[in-house]
N, C-alpha and C positions, 0 to 999 in steps of 0.2 A: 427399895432397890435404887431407885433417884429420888436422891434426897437433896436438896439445894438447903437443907437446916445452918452449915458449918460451911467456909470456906475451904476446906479439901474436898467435904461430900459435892459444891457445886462445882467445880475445875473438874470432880469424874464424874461428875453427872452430863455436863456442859459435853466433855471427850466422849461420853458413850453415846449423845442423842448426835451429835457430828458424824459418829460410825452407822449410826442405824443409818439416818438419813444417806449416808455416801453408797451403803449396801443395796439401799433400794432402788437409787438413781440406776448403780453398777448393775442392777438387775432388771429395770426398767429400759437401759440401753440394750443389753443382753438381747430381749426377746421381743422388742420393737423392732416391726418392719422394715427395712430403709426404702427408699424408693431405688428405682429401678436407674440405673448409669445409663445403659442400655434406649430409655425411653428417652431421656435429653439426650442423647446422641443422635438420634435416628430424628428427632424433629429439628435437632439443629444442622443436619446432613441435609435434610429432604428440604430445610429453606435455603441453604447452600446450593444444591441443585436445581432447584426451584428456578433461584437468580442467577445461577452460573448457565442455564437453556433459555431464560430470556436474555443477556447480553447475548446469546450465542444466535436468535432470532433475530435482534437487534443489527447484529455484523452484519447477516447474510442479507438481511433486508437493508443494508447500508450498500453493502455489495454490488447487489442487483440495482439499485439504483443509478449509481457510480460509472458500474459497467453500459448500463444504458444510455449515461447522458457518454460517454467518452463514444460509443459506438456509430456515432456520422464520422465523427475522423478519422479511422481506420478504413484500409484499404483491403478491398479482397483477393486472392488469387496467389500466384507464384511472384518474387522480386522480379523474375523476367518478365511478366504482363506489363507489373508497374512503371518499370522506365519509361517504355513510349506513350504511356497517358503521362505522366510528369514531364518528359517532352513537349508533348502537344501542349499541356498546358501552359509552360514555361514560355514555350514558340509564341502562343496567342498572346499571349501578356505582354510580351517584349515587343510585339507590333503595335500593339496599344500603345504603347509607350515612345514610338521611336526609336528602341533600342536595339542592336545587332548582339544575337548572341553567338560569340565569338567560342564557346567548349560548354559541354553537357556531360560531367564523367560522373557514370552511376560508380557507387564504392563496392566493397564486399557488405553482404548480407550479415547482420549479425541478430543472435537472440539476446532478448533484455526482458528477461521476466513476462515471457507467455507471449511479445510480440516482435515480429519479425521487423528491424531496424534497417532502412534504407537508408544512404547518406549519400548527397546527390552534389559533385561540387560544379555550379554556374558561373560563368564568366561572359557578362554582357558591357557592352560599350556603346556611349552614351552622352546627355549632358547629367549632371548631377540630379536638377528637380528629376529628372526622368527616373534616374536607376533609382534615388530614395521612393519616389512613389510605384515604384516598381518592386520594390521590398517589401512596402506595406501592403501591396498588392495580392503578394505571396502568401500572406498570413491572414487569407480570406479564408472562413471556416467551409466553404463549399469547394476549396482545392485540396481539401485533406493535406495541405502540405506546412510542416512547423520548418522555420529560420531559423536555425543552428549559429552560424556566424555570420560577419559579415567586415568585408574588408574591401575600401572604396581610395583609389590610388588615379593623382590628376596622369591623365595621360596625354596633356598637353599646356604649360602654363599660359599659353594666351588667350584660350578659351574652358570654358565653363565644361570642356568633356572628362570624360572620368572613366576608368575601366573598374567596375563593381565585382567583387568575386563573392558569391553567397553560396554557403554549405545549408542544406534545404535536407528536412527528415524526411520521408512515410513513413506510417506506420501498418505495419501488416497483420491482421489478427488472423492466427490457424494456420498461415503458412508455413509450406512445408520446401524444404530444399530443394530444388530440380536435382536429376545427377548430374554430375561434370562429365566433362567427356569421356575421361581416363577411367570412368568408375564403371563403362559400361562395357569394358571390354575382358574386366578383371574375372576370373573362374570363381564363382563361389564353390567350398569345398564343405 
């Protein structure tokens, strides 16, 4: 039946051992197992999750840190407590200093991502060293208060005085709005 004798017998000998062999592969693929999709997906899920709850540890342990170190600078209470301690404080420092503070105008309260933002505009009068070291003064981390701006205009050219205007933050964590006056008279329905 294979016979490699003659050059036609080995070309259909050659053609039929080609076909046995391809039927047996085709029949060996057939009833061979595959492995399972299902098993590499579920371990390559479970190291994905795995690693996507450790960053997620990660943040919140980055978080808590964060928020702790930020927490001496924040102030507590309602924006109406904090004016007259950032008064007082502003008051004491400016006496330190030699300086008259000529305006103290708290602004409106505003929210900025979870903390309650005070903006405080200060107008003291002075000689220069004074109101510069009276700025730096400001941004003592035990006065909870950050320096926004700062605008220093001579208020007399023949000496050294200077009228300083400085916009001064709070910051308020957890505060909540007082009502306004108008709000308290309004009918809830």
């Amino acid at each position: 039946m294979i016979s490699f004798r003659t050059r036609n017998e080995s070309i259909a000998s050659a053609v039929s051992i080609c076909a046995i062999l391809m039927l047996i592969g085709t029949a060996a693929w057939y009833w061979m197992p595959l492995p399972s999709v299902q098993g590499f997906q579920s371990r390559s899920y479970s190291k994905q999750l795995a690693s996507a709850n450790n960053s997620t540890t990660d943040v919140q342990n980055e978080r808590v840190k964060l928020e702790s170190d930020i927490l001496p600078f924040l102030w507590e209470g309602l924006p109406d407590k904090v004016a007259p301690a950032a008064l007082a404080k502003v008051n004491d420092l400016a006496k330190q200093r030699a300086l008259k503070v000529v305006a103290f105008r708290p602004q409106k309260p505003s929210e900025v991502k979870g903390l309650t933002q005070v903006v405080f505009g200060v107008t003291v009068d002075g000689s220069f060293p004074n109101t510069v070291q009276f700025i730096k003064d400001l941004e003592q981390p035990g006065l909870k208060l950050a320096v926004s701006t700062v605008q220093i205009a001579s208020a007399d050219q023949a000496s050294d005085r200077v009228t300083g205007t400085v916009n001064i933050v709070a910051y308020i964590k957890g505060a909540t709005k007082p009502v306004s006056r108008g709000d308290k008279n309004v009918k809830k329905s």
